[in-house]
Structure formats: C-alpha cells, structure tokens
FIKOLZA-1660 file (N, C-alpha, C; in steps of 0.1 Angstrom, whole numbers, plus 5000, padded with zeros to 4 digits):
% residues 67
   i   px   py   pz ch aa at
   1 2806 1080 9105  A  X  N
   1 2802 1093 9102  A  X CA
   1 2787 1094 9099  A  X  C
   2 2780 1101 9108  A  X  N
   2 2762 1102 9101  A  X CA
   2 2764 1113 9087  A  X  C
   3 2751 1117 9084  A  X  N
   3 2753 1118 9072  A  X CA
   3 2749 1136 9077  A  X  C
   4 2744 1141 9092  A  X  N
   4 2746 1157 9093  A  X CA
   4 2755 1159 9103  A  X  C
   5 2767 1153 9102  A  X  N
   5 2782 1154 9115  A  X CA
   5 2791 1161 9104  A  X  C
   6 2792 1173 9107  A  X  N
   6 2800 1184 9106  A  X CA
   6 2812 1184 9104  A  X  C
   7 2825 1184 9098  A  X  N
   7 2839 1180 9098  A  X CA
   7 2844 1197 9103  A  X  C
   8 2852 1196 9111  A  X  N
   8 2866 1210 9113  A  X CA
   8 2871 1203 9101  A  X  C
   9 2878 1198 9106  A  X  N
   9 2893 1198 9097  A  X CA
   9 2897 1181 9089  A  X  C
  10 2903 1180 9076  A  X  N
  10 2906 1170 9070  A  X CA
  10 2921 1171 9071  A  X  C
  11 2926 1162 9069  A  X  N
  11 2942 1157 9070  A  X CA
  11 2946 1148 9059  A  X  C
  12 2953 1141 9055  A  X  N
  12 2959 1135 9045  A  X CA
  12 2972 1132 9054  A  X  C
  13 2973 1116 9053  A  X  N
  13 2989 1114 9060  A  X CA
  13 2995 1100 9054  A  X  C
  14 3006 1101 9045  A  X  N
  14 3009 1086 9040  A  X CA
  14 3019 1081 9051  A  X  C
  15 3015 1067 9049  A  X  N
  15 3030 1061 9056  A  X CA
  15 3035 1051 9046  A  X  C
  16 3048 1049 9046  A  X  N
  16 3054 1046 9035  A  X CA
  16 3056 1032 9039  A  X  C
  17 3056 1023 9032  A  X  N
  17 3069 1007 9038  A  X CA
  17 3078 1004 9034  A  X  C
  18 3084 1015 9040  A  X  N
  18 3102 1012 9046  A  X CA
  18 3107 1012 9057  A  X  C
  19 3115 1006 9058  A  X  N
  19 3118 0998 9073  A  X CA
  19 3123 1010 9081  A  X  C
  20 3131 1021 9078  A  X  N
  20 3135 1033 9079  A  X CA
  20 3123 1043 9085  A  X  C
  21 3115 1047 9071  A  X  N
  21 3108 1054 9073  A  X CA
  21 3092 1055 9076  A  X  C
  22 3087 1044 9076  A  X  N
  22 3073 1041 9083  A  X CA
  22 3067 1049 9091  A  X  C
  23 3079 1049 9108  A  X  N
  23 3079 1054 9113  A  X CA
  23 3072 1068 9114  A  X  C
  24 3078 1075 9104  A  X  N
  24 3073 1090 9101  A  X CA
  24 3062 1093 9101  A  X  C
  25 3055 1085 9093  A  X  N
  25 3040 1085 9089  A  X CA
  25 3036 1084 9105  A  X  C
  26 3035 1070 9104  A  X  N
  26 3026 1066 9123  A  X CA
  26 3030 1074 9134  A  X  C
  27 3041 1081 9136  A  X  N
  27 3042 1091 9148  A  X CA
  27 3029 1104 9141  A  X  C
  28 3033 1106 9128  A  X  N
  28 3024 1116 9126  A  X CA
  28 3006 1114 9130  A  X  C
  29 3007 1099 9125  A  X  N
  29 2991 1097 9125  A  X CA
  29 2987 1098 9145  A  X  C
  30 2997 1096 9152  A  X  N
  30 2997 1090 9164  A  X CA
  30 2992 1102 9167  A  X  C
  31 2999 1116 9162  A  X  N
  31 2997 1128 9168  A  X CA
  31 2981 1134 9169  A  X  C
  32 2982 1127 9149  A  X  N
  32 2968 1135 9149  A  X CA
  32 2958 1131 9160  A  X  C
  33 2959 1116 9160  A  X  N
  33 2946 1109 9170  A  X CA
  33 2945 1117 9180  A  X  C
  34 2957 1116 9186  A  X  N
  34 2957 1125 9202  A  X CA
  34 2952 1138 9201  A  X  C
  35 2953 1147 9188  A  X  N
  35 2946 1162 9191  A  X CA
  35 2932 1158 9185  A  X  C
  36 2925 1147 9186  A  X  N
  36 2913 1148 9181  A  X CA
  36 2907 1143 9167  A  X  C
  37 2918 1140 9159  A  X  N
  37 2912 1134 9148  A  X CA
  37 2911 1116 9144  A  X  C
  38 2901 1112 9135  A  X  N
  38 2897 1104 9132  A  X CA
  38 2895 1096 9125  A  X  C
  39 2899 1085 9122  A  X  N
  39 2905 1080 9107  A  X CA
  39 2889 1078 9099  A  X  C
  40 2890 1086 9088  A  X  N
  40 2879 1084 9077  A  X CA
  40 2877 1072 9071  A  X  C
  41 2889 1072 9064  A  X  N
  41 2889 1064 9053  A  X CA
  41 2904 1058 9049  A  X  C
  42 2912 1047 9045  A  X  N
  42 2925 1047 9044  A  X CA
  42 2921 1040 9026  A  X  C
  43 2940 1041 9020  A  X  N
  43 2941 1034 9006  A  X CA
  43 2955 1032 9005  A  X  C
  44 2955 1018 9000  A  X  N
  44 2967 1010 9002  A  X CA
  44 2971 1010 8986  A  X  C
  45 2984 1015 8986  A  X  N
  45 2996 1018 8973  A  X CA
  45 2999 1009 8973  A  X  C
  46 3008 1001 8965  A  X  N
  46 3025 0997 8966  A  X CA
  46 3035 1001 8975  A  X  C
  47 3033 1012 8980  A  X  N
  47 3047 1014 8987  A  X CA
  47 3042 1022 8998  A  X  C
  48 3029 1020 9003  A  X  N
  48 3026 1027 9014  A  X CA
  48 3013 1029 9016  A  X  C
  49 3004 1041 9025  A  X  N
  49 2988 1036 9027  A  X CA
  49 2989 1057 9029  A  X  C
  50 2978 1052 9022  A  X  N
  50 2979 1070 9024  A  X CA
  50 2962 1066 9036  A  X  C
  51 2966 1079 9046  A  X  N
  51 2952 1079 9056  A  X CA
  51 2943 1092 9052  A  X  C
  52 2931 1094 9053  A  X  N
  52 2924 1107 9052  A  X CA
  52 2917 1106 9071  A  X  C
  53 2920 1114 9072  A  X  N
  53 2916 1120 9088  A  X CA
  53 2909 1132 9092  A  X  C
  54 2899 1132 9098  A  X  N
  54 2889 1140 9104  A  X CA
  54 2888 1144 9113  A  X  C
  55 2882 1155 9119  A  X  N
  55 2886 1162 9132  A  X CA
  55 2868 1170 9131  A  X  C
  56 2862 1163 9142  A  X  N
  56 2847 1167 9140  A  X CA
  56 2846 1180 9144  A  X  C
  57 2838 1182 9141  A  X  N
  57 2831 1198 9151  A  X CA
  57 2828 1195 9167  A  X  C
  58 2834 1199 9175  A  X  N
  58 2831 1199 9189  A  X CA
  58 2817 1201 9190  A  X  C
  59 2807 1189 9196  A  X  N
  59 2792 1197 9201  A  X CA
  59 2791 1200 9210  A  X  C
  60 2787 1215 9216  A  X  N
  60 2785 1220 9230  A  X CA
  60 2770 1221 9232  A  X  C
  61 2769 1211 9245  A  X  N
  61 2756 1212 9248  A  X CA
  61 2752 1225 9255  A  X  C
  62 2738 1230 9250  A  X  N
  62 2733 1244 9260  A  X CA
  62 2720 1239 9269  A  X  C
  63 2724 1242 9277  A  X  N
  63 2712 1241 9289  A  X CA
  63 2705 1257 9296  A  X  C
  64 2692 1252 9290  A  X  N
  64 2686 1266 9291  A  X CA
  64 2678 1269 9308  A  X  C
  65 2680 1277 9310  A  X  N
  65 2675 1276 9323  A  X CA
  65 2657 1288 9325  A  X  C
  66 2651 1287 9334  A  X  N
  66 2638 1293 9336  A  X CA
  66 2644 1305 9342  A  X  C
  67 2636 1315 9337  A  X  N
  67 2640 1328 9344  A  X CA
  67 2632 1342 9348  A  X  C
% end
C-alpha cells in the first residue's frame, strides 16, 4: 500500500482452526479476493487468524483530447 492509495472499503474476516469450521472463514476470504479485495494485514490468535482486507479505489484513467 503507498502512502496516497485510497481504500473503498475495509473488511475484517477470522478463520477459526477447526477442522469443521475453517472452512467458513477461507470460502469467505476466497469471496472477498474475487470481488476485489486485498489482504492488508493478518493476526494470529490461538484459535484462529483474524484477516483485515482492502478494496482500493478504482483508478480511471482520463484521456484528454484537442479540440
């Protein structure tokens, strides 16, 4: 991340370790990646990793033309 890149949106997603429910978490994170977001930063529990995720500002370039 530079230091003037713009965030949309933050997220928060744990995944837990249990053999069960892991799962849950990682399909969720799987999702986010796919619409666009981006792992910031992660932190490891005891009983699971919580993720913080980012979703930048779209840059549209403008191209100016002579007229």
């Amino acid at each position: 991340m530079t230091l003037h890149e713009k965030i949309h949106r933050v997220m928060f997603i744990g995944v837990e370790f249990h053999p069960q429910r892991y799962k849950i978490g990682q399909d969720e994170i799987n999702r986010a990646l796919d619409d666009g977001y981006e792992i910031l930063w992660d932190y490891k529990y005891d009983n699971g990793v919580e993720f913080c995720l980012k979703k930048p500002v779209k840059k549209t370039s403008k191209v100016e033309h002579d007229g």
